[in-house]
C-alpha positions in Angstrom: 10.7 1.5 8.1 8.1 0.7 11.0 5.2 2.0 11.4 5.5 4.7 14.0 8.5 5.8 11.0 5.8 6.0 8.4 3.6 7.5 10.6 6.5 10.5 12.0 6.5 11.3 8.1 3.3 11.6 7.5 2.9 13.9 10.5 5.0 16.4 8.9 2.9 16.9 6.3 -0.3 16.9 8.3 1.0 19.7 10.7 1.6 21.6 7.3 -1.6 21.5 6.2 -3.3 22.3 9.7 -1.2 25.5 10.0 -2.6 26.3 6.2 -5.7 25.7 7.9 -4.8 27.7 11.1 -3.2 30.9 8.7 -6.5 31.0 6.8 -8.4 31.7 10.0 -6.1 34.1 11.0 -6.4 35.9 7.4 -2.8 35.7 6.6 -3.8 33.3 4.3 -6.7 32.4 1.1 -8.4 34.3 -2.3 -5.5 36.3 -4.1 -3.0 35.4 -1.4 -3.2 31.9 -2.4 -3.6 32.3 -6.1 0.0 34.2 -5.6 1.8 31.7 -3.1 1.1 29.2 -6.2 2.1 31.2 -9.1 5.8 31.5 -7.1 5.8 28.3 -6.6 5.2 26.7 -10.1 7.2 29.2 -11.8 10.1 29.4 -9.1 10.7 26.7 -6.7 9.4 24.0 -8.4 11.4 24.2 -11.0 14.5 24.8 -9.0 13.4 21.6 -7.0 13.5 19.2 -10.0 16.8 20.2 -11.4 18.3 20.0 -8.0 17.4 16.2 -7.3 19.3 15.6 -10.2 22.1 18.4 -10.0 25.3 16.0 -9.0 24.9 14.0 -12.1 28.3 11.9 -10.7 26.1 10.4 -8.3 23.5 8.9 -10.3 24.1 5.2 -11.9 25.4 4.8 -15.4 23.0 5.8 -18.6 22.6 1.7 -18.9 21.2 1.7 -15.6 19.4 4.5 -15.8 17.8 3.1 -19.5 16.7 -0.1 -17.6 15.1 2.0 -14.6 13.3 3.9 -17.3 11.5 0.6 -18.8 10.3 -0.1 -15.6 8.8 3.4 -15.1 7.6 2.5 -18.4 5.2 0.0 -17.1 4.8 2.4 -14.1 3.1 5.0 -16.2 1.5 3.1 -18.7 -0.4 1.2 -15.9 -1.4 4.6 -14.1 -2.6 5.9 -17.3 -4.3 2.3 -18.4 -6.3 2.8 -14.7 -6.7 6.4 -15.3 -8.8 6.1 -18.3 -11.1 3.4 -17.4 -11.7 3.3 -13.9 -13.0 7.2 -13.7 -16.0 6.2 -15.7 -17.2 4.0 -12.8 -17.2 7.0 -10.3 -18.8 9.1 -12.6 -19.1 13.3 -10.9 -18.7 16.3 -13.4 -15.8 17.0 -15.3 -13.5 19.0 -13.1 -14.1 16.2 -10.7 -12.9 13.6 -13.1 -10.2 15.7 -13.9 -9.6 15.1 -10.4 -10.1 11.1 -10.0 -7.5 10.9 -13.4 -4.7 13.6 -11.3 -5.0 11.4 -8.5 -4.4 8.0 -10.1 -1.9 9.1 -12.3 0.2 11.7 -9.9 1.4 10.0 -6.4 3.6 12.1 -3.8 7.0 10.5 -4.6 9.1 12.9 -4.1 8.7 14.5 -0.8 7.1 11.4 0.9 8.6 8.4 -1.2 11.8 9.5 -0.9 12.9 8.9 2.6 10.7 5.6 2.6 12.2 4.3 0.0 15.8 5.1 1.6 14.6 3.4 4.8 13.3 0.3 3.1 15.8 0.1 0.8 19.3 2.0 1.8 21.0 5.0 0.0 20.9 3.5 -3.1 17.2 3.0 -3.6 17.7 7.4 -3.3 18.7 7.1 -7.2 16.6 4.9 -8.8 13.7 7.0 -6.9 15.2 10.0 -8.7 15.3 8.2 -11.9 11.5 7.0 -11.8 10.2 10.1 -10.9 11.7 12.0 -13.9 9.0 11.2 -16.2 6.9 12.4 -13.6 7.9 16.1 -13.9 7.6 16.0 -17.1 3.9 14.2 -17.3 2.6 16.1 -14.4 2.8 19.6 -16.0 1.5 18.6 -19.2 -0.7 16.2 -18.7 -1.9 17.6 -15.4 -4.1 20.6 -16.5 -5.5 18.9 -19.6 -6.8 16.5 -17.0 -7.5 19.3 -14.6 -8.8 22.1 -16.2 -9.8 20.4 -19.7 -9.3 21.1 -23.3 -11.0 24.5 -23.1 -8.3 26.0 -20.6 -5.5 24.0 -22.3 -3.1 26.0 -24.4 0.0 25.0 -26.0 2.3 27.8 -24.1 1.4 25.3 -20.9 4.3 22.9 -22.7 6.8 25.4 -22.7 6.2 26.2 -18.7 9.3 26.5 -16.2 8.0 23.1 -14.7 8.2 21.3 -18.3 11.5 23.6 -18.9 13.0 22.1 -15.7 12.1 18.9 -16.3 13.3 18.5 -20.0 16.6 20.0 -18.2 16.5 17.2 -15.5 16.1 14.4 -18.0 18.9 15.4 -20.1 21.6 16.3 -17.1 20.6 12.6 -15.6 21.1 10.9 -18.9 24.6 12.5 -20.1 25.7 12.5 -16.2 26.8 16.6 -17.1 28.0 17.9 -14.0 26.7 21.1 -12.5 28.8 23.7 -10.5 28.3 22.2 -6.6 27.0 26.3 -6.0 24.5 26.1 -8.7 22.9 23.1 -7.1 23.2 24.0 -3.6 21.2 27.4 -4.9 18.5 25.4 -6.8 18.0 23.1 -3.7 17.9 25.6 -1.1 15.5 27.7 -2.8 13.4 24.3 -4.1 13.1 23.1 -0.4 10.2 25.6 0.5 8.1 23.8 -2.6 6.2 21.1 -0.5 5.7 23.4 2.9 4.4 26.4 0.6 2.0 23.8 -1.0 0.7 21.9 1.8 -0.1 25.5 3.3 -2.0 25.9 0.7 -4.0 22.8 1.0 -4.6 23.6 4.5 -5.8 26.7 3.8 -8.2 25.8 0.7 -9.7 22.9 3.1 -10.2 25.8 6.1 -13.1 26.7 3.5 -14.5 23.4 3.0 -17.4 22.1 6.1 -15.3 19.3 7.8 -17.9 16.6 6.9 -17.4 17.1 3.3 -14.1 16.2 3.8 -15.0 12.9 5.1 -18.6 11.9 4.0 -17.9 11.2 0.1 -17.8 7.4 -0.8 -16.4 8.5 -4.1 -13.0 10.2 -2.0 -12.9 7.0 0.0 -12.7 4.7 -3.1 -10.0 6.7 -5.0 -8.3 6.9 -1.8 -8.3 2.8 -1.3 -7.2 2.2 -5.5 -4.5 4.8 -5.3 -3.2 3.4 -1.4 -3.7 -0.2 -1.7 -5.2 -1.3 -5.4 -2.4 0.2 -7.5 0.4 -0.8 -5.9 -0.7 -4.5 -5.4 -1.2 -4.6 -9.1 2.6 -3.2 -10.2 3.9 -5.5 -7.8 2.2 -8.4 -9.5 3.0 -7.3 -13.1 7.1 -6.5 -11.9 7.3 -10.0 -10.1 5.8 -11.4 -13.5 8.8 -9.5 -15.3 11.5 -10.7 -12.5 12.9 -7.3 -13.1 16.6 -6.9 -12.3 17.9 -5.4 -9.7 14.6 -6.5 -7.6 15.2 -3.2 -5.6 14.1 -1.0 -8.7 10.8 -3.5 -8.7 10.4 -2.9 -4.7 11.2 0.9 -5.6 8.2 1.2 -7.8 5.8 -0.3 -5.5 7.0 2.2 -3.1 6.5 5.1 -5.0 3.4 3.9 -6.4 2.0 3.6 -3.1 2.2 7.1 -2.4 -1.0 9.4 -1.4 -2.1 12.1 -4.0 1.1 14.9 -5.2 0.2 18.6 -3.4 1.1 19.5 -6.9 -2.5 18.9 -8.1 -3.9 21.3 -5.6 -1.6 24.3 -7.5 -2.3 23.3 -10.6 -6.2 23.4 -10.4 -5.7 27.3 -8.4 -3.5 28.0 -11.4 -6.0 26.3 -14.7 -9.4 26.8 -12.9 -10.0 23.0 -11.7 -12.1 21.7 -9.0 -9.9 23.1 -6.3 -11.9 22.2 -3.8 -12.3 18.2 -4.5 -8.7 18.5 -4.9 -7.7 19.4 -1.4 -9.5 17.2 -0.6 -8.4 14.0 -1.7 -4.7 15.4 -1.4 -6.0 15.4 2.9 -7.7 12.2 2.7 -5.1 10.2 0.8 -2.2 11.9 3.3 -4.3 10.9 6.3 -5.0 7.3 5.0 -1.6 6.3 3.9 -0.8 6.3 8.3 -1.8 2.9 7.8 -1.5 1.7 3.8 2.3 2.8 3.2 3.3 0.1 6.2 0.8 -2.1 4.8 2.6 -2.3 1.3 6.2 -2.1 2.9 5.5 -5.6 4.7 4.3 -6.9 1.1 7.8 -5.9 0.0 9.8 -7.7 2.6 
């Protein structure tokens, strides 16, 4: 994938968020309109878009294959969350802006973004080891993500048993015993789980269209999270994987990919939804989007 490639993808999401920004001026979007436009989308098309990545279970590799793609993710998380407890202490901030730093290091944009790049770097195949490696991360995101968000004192139990956990317990198990859903069923859960990442990134734009544009841009902190999630974290999984000589080097190259992602929109819905620092949260999800123009073609040449 060249550069201009990359940088077409990225666009996408960029004109999202500027007409979130451009709907918020207008009043069609922000306050209880927003707070609603999240609630549908963690509780419906979220959940509809994890189950359908994995819906044609006759497509994915075997359940050996998908074991050994699953150690590998292993290293993948444990790393993230090895980073995610240490390295927030050095940018110091309240809380909720913690809560922040550890979402960002330990939730990248694979899907949406990492997808396709993957695909283009890789071919086709790379599609279902993607799929694969990001399982965990449904299920890590919406449990781990507002304890890290909101904190222990808006945590409650019921938050495991959440469509988005449902979904992604449902995922996990259709992927590993290769059950094959009705080709209707999945064509319904895709086609209503396609509107997750516009509705989100609307909703970025619109949170930032309250935020004074030099905030966006003037905070070292922001800056440094953005260069260890972009450039820092990925260089380091691609040490440890070439270390392991992992086997099939695509699922290494894979990794590194999706590693190299800027921060998931998911964090932004989450923080509306548990009470985090919503604000902070936009904005890194913007500054790590705008960034990774240049980082994600950076990393791609390291893989080739």
């Amino acid at each position: 994938m060249g550069f201009f490639d990359v940088f077409q993808e990225m666009l996408i999401l960029l004109f999202a968020m500027a007409l979130g920004y451009l709907a918020n001026r207008l009043g069609y979007l922000g306050g209880e309109i927003d707070q609603k436009i999240c609630k549908i989308i963690l509780n419906i098309t979220m959940p509809c878009m994890i189950v359908a990545a994995v819906a044609d279970g006759d497509t994915l590799p075997g359940t050996a294959e998908i074991l050994a793609v699953l150690k590998v993710a292993a290293v993948f998380y444990g790393m993230e969350i090895l980073i995610t407890v240490i390295f927030p202490r050095f940018l110091g901030g309240t809380d909720k802006q913690k809560g922040v730093w550890r979402y960002t290091l330990m939730f990248p944009n694979m899907a949406f973004i990492g997808y396709p790049v993957s695909v283009s770097l890789f071919g086709p195949e790379a599609l279902f080891y993607a799929v694969i490696l990001v399982l965990p991360f449904n299920l890590l995101s919406y449990s781990l993500g507002p304890l890290m968000l909101a904190g222990k004192g808006r945590f409650r139990w019921r938050q495991l048993t959440s469509p988005c956990i449902i979904a992604a317990v449902i995922a996990l198990v259709v992927a590993l015993s290769h059950i094959g859903l009705p080709a209707i069923l999945g064509e319904c859960l895709g086609f209503v789980g396609d509107v997750t990442v516009p509705l989100s990134l609307l909703v970025v734009g619109s949170l930032l269209a309250g935020l004074p544009a030099r905030q966006v841009f003037a905070s070292p902190r922001l800056w440094v999270l953005s260069a260890v999630r972009l450039l820092g974290m990925p260089t380091l999984l691609w040490v440890i994987l070439t270390w392991m000589h992992v086997e099939p080097p695509m699922v290494a190259g894979v990794a590194v990919v999706l590693m190299a992602m800027p921060t998931a929109v998911n964090g932004t819905m989450l923080s509306l939804e548990y009470g985090g620092d919503t604000d902070c949260m936009a904005q890194i999800t913007f500054l790590t989007t705008l960034a990774s123009i240049i980082t994600i073609p950076v990393v791609s040449a390291l893989l080739l």
